[in-house]
Kinemage of the C-alpha trace (Angstrom):
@kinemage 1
@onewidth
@group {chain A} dominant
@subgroup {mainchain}
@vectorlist {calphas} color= white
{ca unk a 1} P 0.000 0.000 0.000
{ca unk a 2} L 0.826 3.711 -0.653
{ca unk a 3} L 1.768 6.227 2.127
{ca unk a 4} L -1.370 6.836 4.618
{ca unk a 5} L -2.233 10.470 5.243
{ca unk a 6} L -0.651 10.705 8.537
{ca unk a 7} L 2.863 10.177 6.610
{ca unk a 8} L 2.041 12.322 4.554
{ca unk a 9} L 2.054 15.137 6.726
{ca unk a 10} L 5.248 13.882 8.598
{ca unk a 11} L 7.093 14.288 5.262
{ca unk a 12} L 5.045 17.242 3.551
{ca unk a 13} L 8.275 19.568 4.538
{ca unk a 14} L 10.418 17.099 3.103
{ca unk a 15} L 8.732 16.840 -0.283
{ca unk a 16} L 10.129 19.033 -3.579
{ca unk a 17} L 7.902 21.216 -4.519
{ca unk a 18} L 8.445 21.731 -8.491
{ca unk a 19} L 8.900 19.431 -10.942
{ca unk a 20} L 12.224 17.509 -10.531
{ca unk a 21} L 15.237 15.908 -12.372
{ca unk a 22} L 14.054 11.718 -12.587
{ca unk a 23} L 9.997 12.477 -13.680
{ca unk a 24} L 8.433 15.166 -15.376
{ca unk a 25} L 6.836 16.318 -12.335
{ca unk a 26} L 9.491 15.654 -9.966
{ca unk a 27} L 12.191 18.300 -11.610
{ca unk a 28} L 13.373 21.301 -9.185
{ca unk a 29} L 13.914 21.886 -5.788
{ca unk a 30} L 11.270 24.645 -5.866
{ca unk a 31} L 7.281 25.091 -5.023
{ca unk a 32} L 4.671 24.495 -6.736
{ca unk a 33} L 2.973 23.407 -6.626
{ca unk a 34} L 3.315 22.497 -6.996
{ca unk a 35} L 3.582 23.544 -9.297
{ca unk a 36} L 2.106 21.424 -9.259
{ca unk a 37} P 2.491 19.413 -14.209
{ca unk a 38} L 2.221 18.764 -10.961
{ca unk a 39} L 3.700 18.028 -14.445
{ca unk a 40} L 2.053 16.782 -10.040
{ca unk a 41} L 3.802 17.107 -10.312
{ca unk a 42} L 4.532 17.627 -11.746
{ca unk a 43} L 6.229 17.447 -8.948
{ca unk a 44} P 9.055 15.162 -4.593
{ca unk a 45} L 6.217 15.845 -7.165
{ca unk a 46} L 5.435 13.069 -8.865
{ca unk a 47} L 7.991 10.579 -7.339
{ca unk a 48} L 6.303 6.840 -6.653
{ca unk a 49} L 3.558 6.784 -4.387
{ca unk a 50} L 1.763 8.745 -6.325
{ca unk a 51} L -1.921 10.225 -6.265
{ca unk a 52} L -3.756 7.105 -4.827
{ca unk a 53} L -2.549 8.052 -1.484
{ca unk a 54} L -2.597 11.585 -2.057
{ca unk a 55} L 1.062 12.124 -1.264
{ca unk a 56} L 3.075 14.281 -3.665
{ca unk a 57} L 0.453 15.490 -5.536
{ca unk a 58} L -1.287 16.630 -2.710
{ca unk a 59} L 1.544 17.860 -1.365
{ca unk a 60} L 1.998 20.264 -4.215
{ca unk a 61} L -1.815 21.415 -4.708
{ca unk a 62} L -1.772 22.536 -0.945
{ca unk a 63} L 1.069 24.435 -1.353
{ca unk a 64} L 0.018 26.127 -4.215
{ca unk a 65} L -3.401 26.706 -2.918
{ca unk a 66} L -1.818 28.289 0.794
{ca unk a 67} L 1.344 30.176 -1.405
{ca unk a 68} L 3.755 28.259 0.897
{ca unk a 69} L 7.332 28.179 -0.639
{ca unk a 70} L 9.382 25.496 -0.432
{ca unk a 71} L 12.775 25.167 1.529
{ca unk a 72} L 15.426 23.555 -1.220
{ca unk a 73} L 16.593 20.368 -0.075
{ca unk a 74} L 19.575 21.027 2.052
{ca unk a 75} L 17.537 24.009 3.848
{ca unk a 76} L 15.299 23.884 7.253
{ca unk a 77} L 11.795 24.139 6.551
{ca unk a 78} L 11.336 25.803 10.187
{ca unk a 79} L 10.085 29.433 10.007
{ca unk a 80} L 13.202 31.462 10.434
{ca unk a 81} L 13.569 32.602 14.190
{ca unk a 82} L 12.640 36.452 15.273
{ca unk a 83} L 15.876 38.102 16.771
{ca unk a 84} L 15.607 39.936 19.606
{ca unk a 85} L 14.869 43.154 18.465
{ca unk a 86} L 11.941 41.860 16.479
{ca unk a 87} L 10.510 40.372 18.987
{ca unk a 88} L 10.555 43.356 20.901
{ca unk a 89} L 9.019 45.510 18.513
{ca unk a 90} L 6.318 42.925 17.994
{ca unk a 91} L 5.563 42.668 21.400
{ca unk a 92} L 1.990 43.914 21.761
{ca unk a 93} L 1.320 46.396 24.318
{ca unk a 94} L -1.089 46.366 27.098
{ca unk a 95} L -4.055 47.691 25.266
{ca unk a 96} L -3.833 45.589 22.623
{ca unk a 97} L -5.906 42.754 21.889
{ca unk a 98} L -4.901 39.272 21.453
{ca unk a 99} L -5.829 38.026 18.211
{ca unk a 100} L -6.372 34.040 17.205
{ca unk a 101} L -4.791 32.628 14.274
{ca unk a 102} L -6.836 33.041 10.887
{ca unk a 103} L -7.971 29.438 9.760
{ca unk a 104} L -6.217 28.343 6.769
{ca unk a 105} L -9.406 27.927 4.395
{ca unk a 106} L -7.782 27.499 0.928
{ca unk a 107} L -8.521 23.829 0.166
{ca unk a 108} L -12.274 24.827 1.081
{ca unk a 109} L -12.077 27.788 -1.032
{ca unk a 110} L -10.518 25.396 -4.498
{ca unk a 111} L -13.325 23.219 -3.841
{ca unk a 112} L -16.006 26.079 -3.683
{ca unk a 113} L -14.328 27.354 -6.950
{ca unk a 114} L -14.123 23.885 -8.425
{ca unk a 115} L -18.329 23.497 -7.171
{ca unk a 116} L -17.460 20.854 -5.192
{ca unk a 117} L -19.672 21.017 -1.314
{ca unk a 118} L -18.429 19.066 1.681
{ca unk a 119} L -20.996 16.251 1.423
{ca unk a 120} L -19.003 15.463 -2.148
{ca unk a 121} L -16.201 15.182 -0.316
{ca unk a 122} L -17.193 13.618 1.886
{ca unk a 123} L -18.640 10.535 0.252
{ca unk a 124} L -15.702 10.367 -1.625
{ca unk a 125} L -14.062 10.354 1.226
{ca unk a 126} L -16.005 7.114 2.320
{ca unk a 127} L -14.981 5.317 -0.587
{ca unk a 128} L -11.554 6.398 -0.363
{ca unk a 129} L -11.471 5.071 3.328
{ca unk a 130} L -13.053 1.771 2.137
{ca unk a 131} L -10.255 1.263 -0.481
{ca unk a 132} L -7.451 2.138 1.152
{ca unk a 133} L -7.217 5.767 -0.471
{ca unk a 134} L -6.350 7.832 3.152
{ca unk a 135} L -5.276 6.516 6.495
{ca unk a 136} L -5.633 2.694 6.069
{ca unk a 137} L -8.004 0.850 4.471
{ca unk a 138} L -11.387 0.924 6.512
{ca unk a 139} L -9.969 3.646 8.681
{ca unk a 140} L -12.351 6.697 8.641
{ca unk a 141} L -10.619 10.448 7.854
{ca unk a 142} L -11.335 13.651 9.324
{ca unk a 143} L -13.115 16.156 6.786
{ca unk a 144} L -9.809 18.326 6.325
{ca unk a 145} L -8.258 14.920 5.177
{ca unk a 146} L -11.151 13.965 2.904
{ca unk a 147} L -10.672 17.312 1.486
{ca unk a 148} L -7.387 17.002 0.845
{ca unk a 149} L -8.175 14.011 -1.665
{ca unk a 150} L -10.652 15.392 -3.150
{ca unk a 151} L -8.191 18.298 -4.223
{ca unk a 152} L -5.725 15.748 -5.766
{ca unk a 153} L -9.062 14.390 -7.380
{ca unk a 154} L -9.959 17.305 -8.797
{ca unk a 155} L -7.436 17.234 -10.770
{ca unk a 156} L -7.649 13.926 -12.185
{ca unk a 157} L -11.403 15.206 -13.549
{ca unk a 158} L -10.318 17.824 -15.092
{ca unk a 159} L -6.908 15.926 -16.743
{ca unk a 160} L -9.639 13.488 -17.802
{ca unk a 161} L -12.150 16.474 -19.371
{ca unk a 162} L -9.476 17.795 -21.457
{ca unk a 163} L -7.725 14.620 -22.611
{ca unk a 164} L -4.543 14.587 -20.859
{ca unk a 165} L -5.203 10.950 -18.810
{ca unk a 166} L -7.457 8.599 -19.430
{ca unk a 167} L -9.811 6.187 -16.707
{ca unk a 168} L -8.182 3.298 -17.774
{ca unk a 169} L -4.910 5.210 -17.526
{ca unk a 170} L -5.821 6.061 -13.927
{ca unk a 171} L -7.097 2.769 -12.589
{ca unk a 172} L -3.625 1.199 -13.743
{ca unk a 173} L -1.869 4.002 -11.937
{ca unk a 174} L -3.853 3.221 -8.657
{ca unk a 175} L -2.882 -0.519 -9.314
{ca unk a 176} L 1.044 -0.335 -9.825
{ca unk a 177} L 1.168 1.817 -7.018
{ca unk a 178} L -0.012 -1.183 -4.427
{ca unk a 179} L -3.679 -0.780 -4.833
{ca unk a 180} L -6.352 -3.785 -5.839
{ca unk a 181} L -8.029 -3.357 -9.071
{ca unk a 182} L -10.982 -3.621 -7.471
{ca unk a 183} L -10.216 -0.992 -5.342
{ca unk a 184} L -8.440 1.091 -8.176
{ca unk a 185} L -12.205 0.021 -9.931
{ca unk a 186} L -14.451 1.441 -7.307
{ca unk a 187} L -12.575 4.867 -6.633
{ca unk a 188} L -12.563 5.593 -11.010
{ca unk a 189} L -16.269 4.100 -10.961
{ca unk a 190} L -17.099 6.678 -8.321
{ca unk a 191} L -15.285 9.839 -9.975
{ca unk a 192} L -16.677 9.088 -13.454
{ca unk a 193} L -19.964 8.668 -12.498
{ca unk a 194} L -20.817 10.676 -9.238
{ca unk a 195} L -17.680 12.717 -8.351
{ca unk a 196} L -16.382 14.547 -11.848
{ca unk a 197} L -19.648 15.229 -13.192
{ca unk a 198} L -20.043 18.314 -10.620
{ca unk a 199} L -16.450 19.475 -11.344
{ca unk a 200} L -16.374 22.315 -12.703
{ca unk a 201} L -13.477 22.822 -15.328
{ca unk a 202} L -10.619 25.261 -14.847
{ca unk a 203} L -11.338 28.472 -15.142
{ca unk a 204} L -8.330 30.571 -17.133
{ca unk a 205} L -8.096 34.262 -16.031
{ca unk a 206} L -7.695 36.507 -18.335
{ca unk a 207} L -4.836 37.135 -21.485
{ca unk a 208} L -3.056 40.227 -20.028
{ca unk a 209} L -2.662 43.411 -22.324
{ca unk a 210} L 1.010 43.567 -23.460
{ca unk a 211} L 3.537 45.669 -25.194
{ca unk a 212} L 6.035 43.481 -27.141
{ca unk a 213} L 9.242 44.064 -28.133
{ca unk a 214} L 11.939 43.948 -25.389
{ca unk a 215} L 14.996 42.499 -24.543
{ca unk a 216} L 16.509 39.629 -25.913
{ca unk a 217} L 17.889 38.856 -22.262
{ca unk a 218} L 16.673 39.123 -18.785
{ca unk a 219} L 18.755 41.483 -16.671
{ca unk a 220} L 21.232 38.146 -15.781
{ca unk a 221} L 21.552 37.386 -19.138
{ca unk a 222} L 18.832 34.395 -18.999
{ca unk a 223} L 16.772 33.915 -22.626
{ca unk a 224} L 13.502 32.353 -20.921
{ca unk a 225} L 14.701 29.545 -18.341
{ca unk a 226} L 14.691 31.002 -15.133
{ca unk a 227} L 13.636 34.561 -16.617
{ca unk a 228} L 10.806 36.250 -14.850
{ca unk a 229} L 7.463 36.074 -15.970
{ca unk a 230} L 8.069 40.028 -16.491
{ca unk a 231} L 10.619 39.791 -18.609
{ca unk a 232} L 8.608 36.741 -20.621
{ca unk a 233} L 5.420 39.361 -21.066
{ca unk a 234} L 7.911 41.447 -22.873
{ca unk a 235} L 8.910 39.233 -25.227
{ca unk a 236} L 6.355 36.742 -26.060
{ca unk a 237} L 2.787 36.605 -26.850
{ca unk a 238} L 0.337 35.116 -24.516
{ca unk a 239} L -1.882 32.943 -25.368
{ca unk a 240} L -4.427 30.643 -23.722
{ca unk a 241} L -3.235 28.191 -21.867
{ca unk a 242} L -6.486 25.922 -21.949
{ca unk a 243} L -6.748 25.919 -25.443
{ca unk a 244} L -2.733 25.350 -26.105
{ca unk a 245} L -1.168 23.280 -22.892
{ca unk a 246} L -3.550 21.931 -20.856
{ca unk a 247} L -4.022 18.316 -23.240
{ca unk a 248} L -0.762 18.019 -22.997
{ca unk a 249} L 0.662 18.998 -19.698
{ca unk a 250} L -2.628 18.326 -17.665
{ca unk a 251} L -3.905 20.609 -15.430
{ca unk a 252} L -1.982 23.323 -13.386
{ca unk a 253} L -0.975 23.665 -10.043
{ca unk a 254} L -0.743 26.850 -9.354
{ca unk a 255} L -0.796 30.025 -12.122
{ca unk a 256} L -0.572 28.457 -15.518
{ca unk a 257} L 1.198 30.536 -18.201
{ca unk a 258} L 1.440 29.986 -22.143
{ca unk a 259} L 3.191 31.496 -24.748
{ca unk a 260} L 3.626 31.336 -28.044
{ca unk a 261} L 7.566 30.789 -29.037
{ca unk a 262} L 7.352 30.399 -32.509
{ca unk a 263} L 4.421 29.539 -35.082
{ca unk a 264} L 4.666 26.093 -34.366
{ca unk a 265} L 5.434 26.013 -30.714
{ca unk a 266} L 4.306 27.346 -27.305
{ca unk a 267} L 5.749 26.809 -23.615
{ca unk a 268} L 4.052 25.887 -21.043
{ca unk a 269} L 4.874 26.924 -17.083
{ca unk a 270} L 3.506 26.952 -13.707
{ca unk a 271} L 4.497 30.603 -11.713
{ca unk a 272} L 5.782 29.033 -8.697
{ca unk a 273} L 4.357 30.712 -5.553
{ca unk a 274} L 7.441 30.086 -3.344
{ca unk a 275} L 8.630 34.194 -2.202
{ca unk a 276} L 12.441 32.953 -2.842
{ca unk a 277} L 11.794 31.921 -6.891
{ca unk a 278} L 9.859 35.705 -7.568
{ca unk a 279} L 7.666 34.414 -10.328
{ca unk a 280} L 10.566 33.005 -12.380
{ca unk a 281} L 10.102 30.054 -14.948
{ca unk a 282} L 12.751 27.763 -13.514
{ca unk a 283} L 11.106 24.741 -15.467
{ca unk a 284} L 8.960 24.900 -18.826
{ca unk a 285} L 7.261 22.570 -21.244
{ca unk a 286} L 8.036 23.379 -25.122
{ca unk a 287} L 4.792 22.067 -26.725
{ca unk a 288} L 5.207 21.448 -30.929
{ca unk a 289} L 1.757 21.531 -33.154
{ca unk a 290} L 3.503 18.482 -34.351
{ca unk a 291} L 6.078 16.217 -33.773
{ca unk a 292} L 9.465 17.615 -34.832
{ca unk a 293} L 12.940 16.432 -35.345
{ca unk a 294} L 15.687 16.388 -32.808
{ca unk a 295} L 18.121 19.363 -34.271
{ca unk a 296} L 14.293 21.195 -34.350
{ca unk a 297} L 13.885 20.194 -30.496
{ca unk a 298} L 17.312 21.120 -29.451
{ca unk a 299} L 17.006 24.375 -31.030
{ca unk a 300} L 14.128 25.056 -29.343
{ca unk a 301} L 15.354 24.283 -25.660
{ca unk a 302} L 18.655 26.041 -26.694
{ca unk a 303} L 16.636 29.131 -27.477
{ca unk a 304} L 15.654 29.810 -23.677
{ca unk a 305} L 19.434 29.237 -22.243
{ca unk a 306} L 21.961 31.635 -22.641
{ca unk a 307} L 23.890 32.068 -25.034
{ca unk a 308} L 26.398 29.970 -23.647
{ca unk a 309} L 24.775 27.208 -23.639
{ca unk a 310} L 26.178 24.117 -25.395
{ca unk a 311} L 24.510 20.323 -25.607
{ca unk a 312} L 27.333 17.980 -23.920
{ca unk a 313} L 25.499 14.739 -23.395
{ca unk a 314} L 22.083 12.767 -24.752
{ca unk a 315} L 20.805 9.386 -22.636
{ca unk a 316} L 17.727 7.601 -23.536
{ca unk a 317} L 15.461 6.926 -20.761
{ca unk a 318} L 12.586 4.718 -19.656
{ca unk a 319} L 9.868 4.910 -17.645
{ca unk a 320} L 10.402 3.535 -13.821
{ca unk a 321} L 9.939 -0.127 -13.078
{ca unk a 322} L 6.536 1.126 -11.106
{ca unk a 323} L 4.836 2.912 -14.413
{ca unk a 324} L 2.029 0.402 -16.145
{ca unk a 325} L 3.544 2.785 -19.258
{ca unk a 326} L 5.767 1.301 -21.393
{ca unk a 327} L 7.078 4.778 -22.342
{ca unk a 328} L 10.685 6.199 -23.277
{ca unk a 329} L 12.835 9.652 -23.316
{ca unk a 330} L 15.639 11.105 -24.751
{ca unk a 331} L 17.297 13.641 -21.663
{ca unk a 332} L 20.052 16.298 -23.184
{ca unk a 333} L 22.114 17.542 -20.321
{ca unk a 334} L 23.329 21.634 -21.725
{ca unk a 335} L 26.124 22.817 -20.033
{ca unk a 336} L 25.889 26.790 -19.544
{ca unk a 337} L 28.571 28.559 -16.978
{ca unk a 338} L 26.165 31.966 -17.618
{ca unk a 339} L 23.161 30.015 -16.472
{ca unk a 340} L 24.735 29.665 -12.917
{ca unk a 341} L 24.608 33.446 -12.565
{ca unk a 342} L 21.164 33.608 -13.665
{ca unk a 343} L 20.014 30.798 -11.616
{ca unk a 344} L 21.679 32.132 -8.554
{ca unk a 345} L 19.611 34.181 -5.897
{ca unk a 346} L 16.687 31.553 -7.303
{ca unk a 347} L 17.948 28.478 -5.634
{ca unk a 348} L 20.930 27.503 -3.362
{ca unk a 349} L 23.668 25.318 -5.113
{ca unk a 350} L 23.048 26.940 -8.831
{ca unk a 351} L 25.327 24.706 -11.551
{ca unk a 352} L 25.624 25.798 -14.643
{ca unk a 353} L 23.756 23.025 -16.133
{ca unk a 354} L 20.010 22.363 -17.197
{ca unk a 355} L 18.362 19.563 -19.407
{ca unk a 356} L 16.022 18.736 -21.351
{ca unk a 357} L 13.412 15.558 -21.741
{ca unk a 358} L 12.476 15.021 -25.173
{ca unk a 359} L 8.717 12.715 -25.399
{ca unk a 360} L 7.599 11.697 -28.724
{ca unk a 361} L 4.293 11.694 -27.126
{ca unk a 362} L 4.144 13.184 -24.327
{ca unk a 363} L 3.901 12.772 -20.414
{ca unk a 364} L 1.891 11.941 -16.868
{ca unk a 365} L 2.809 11.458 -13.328
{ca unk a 366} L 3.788 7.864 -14.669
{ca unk a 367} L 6.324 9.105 -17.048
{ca unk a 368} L 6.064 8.839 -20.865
{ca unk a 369} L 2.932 8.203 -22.709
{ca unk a 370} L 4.427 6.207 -25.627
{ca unk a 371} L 8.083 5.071 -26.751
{ca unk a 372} L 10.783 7.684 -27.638
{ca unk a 373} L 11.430 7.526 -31.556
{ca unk a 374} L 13.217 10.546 -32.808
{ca unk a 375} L 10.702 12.735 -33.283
{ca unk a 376} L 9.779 15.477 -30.651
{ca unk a 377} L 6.002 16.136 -29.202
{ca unk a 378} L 7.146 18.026 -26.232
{ca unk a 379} L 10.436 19.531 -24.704
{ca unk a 380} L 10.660 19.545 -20.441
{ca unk a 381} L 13.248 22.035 -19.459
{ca unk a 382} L 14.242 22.376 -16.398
{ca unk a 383} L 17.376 23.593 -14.390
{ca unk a 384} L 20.252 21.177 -13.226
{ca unk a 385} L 21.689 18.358 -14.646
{ca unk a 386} L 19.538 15.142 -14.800
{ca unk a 387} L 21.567 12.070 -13.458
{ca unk a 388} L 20.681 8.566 -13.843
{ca unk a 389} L 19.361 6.435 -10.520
{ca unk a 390} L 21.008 5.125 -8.187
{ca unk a 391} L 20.762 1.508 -11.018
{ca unk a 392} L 22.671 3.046 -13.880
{ca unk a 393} L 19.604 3.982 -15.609
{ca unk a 394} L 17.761 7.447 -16.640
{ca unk a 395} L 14.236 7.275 -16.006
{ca unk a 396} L 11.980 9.307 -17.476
């Protein structure tokens, strides 16, 4: 069986919150969500156990929803410590009033927005708790529990709505991560037939009004990857991101950004809510109308580094021994010493490396849709170098 909710919040300060370097959604050090991509992703984002047990990918939507950031992996999670003269200043006086903590209401307030009421949750919180989906199976969850899986579950309605998973998809996810099919059976029979029909799909904000035409580079030199959104609404065209990412990269976690890189290409982001990464894109998704050729691919990804940047190595992946999938990827490692600069202040322990997972098809949290075979669907690009496992091999 999968992680039970009470280890989940043991380790929720010990989970990556961004997509990191072995999945798609398991690729930075950073928050999202997450994002998320989730992508979540997402991503430890999308890292086995995955959503049957809520972990990372509940994990991720709860920090997105509360705008936590993330501590990187060698940092304390604590809150930082008030020094002495803070603490005097903040010391209220004798006529002031002692005030209670605010409740933390976001996951109520995504399931309001997503039309989803507590008895919802709460019966799929029933099933959940008779299939092993929460504490144990036949162990009965608290409400802020059962709303914490229907938040993960959300999102599997609405990656379903738009194409981006599929039920039979899902039910072998549940499976090869320790569940029953009959228990993977009854939790998809209950979200397909009582559960997702009173989801309410994503609701994009907005296109912003822009004025085009500035720099070629950030103010660190940086050409898109780890650029700030401002710089990116300079330079690119938004466009929607329901219409041009969200079949592809599955829903958000977080604030979902699109933009259109070329006439046959958009990328796809997250804005990660975590205070230290100030709305930079420290991971993206290059999205192709159609499949393209490597050199195309490469090009593409080389387009957001700086100008520095040079391709050094190429691995083909698969997808981890857990994944029903049987999927494969082609990771580039790009060596770029002007990337450190621009990365630095973003995370601790910049490198002057990032890479980038080429997918024929595509991707999910279970790694790639379809086998790798030279031509390119979609471009990951994240930060960092992307090492094989600890068994020699690159997953994807």
């Amino acid at each position: 069986m999968l992680h039970s909710l009470v280890n989940i919040k043991i380790s929720s300060r010990q989970q990556r919150c961004h997509r990191g370097l072995r999945s798609r959604r398991d690729r930075d050090s950073a928050a999202v969500m997450a994002s998320v991509h989730p992508r979540v992703p997402e991503s430890g984002i999308m890292s086995r156990p995955r959503p049957r047990h809520l972990a990372p990918v509940a994990l991720l939507i709860v920090s997105a929803l509360t705008l936590v950031g993330c501590a990187s992996d060698d940092e304390s999670s604590e809150p930082p410590v008030a020094s002495a003269t803070e603490a005097e200043q903040e010391t209220p006086g004798p006529d002031d009033e002692p005030t209670e903590p605010e409740d933390d209401t976001s996951l109520a307030d995504f399931l309001r927005s997503a039309k989803v009421d507590d008895a919802l949750v709460n019966r799929l919180g029933e099933v959940g708790d008779a299939n092993g989906y929460g504490l144990g199976e036949g162990v009965e969850t608290s409400l802020e529990e059962r709303q914490q899986l229907a938040t993960v579950q959300v999102g599997t309605c609405r990656d379903v709505a738009v194409g981006h998973r599929t039920w039979e998809g899902i039910q072998a996810s549940d499976v090869s991560s320790g569940g029953t099919e009959e228990q993977a059976a009854a939790m998809a029979d209950f979200l397909r037939e009582e559960f997702c029909p009173h989801v309410a799909p994503y609701k994009e904000a907005p296109l912003p009004k822009q004025s085009l035409g500035g720099p070629e580079e950030d103010a660190k030199g940086g050409r898109g990857l780890a650029s700030p959104v401002s710089w990116w609404d300079t330079r690119y065209r938004r466009v929607s991101w329901s219409e041009e990412c969200a079949a592809q990269t599955g829903q958000p976690i977080g604030d979902p950004v699109a933009y259109r890189l070329s006439d046959d290409a958009v990328v796809c982001a997250t804005v990660p809510p975590a205070e230290q990464l100030k709305k930079h894109l420290i991971s993206v998704d290059v999205v192709f109308a159609e499949p393209v050729g490597e050199e195309r691919a490469q090009d593409a990804a080389l387009s957001l580094l700086p100008i520095d940047a040079v391709a050094e190595d190429e691995t083909e992946g698969t997808n981890p021994d857990w994944s029903y999938l049987e999927g494969g990827c082609l990771n580039l490692n790009i060596q770029s010493q002007d990337l450190e600069d621009v990365v630095a202040g973003l995370k601790e322990n910049a490198e002057p490396w990032a890479h980038a997972v080429h997918y024929s098809d595509g991707a999910t949290a279970d790694g790639a849709v379809g086998p790798y075979t030279g031509e390119v669907k979609q471009v990951s690009l994240s930060t960092g170098r992307n090492e094989p496992t600890g068994s020699g091999d690159l997953t994807c």
